[in-house]
Steps between C-alpha positions, in 0.01 A plus 500: 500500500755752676631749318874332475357245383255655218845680402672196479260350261529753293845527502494155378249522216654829392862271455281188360396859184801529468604176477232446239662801325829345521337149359344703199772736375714212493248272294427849273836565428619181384252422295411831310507466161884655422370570162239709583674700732755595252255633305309664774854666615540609103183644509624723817303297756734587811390167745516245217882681454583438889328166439777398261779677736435275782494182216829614398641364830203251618716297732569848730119591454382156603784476775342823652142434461618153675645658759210738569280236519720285703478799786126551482462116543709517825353779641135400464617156664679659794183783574253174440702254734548753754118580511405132487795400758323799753142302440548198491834382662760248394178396207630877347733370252278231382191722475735752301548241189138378503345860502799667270605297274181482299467834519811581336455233241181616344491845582929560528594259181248290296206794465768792382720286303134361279407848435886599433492188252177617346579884460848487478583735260299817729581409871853474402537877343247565807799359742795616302535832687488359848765202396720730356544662815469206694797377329762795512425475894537139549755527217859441732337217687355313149883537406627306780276211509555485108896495589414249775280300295695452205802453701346194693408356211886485324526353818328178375571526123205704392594803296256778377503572155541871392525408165184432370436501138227760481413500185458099493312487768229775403482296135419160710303667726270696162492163355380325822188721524431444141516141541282513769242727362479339191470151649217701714304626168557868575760486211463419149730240323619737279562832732691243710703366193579894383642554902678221531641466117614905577656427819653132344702743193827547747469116573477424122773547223483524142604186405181415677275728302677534145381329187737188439766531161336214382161676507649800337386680174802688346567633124826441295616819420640449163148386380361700182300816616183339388543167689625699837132684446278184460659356747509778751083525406456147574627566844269597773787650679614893436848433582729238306823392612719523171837278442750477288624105398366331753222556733720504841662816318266739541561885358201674548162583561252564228170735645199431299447880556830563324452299223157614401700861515746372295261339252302809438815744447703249271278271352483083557793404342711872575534475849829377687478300823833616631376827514142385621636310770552582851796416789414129669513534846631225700402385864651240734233171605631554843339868512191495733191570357424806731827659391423405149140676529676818589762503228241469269290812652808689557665418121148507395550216301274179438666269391864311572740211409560272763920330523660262732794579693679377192348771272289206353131594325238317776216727408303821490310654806264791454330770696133269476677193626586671827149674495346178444641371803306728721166583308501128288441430155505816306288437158502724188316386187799232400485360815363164510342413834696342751717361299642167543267426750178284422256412786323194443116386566650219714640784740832428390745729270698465190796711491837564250788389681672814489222726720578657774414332849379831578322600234312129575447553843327849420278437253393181707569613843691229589842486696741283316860615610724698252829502718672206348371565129317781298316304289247195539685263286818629729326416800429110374856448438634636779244308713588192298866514473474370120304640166202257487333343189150590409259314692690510843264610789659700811354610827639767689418799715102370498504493093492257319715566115493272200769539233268567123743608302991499436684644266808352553640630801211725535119425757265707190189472669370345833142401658524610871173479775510538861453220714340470818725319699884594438685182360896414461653483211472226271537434149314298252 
């Protein structure tokens, strides 16, 4: 081989490096874990910093490592055709594609962007310095082919969207890679249930968390002393909504904590609830559940009163029902377990009516939908258009549901098992 040509060659494999270099920091860089390299750059780690730099504006780092490779790819076909056009004539160009094309493919593409894919998170601070640069160089002609680009496309209709909701797409893109390592075993049912029911709080609102009026336990405040203590002991709750007339009209809150204070300085029969009482606070159903969660830490409060937009009583919502959502069932010594819910030997489940869907679907790790109705016996009417009579059977959503129990307008307790093969709905 003549020197030229022995230069040539190397010439060529030193472009089909840096192609491979090229291949790999674009692979690396795109798929580093963003999380980590926040807190690598928090931690003063100065490449995963300029790692995050160039992600802040990926479309002008990808357009320039692109464009880089783009040139080396030209340039080691031109040197290769003109060595292969001097040896072997008019067969030069053809030669050229046999010989180079595999050799950019596994050593210029697939081989760097495997190992790029493998150790992404170290080549790309490894390639972050040498991109950076890469970049402010190539910078003014990036900018013009992104003006050109995105001005071709308006030509036929296509817009780019600079609007991106961040902050939605990072919560579907967490919850994707939950999903999929939890499907894959590498994630237990419940971790993925705390990350998903934490992220799920700004989706949620109270009305979908709070415990119903009906379900409410309140005190009439004009009761003798005595009475308001037995029945304020009988409670497993610490906090007691107190009205006055009627139980819509609620006045107060009575603190278990206050009244054993006010017992022990006045006596059972000396105390006054006015004075033991304290201020009801009052929060709309629309309020989201996230927003609710940090009312409650800021206020440092635990409990409140949920109204429509009417002012109307609907319920109570406290600072467990919103933890509960992201850590599950939260059991103290009154506590029965699971509540409402009754698995079967048969496989199946019998549940009270007024459950939640998703309190069902976590302690059975099923995936009945909740965005038509909170509850299960919601869910049945809504999927059947009508209030059914005990006995009617419904299939729906791959479960099968059989009406037990009405109280009058009321579904008080259900038997619901999945099925294998989703049905339609019917009714029986």
């Amino acid at each position: 081989m003549t020197p030229s040509l022995l230069i040539a060659a190397l010439v060529i494999a030193a472009l089909i490096l840096l192609n491979a270099f090229f291949s790999a920091a674009e692979t690396a860089l795109t798929g580093a874990s963003r999380a980590r390299m926040a807190t690598l750059e928090r931690e003063g780690d100065h490449a995963a910093k300029r790692v995050n730099a160039l992600n802040e504006d990926r479309e002008r780092m990808i357009g320039a490592v692109l464009l880089g490779a783009n040139i080396v790819q030209i340039g080691a076909s031109a040197i290769a055709a003109s060595i292969f056009v001097g040896l072997y004539g008019d067969l030069g160009p053809l030669v050229t594609t046999i010989v180079l094309t595999p050799l950019l493919l596994i050593f210029g593409e697939v081989g760097p962007k495997t190992v790029a894919i493998t150790f992404a998170d170290n080549i790309a601070r490894a390639v972050a310095g040498p991109v950076q640069w890469m970049v402010r160089i190539l910078s003014p002609i990036v900018i013009a082919v992104q003006w050109f680009v995105n001005n071709t496309l308006k030509l036929f209709g296509v817009r780019v969207d600079e609007n991106i909701d961040v902050l939605r797409a990072a919560r579907a893109e967490i919850i994707g890679a939950v999903e999929m390592h939890a499907e894959e075993g590498a994630v237990e049912s419940e971790t993925r249930h705390r990350v998903i029911g934490a992220l799920d709080l700004s989706e949620l609102t109270v009305a979908d968390v709070m415990i119903h009026r009906k379900n409410l336990r309140s005190l009439d405040i004009d009761l003798p002393p005595r009475e308001i203590i037995a029945q304020a002991m009988s409670s497993p709750h610490t906090r007691l909504p107190l009205y006055k007339d009627e139980p819509d009209n609620i006045v107060g809150i009575l603190h278990a904590r206050d009244l054993l204070r006010a017992i022990s300085e006045h006596g059972r029969d000396g105390f006054d609830v006015h004075e033991v009482k304290r201020e009801a606070w009052f929060t709309p159903m629309q309020t989201s559940a996230e927003d609710q969660l940090a009312e409650f830490l800021r206020r440092r409060e635990h409990f409140a009163l949920v109204v429509d937009e009417y002012g109307a009583l609907m319920g109570l919502v406290t600072l467990e029902d919103i933890l509960e959502e992201i850590v599950g069932d939260i059991k103290d010594e009154h506590d029965i377990a699971v509540q409402g819910v009754r698995p079967q030997p048969d496989g199946s489940v019998n549940v009270d009516g007024s459950v939640p869907i998703r309190d069902l679907n976590r302690v059975m790790n099923w995936d009945l939908p909740d965005e038509e109705a909170v509850t299960v016996a919601g869910l049945v009417i809504h999927e059947a258009q009508a209030i059914p009579e005990p006995g009617q059977r419904f299939a729906f959503h791959g479960y099968r549901f059989q009406v037990l129990r009405r109280q009058r307008n009321q579904l008080t307790a259900l038997r619901v098992e999945r099925e294998l093969e989703e049905e339609g709905l019917e009714g029986g």
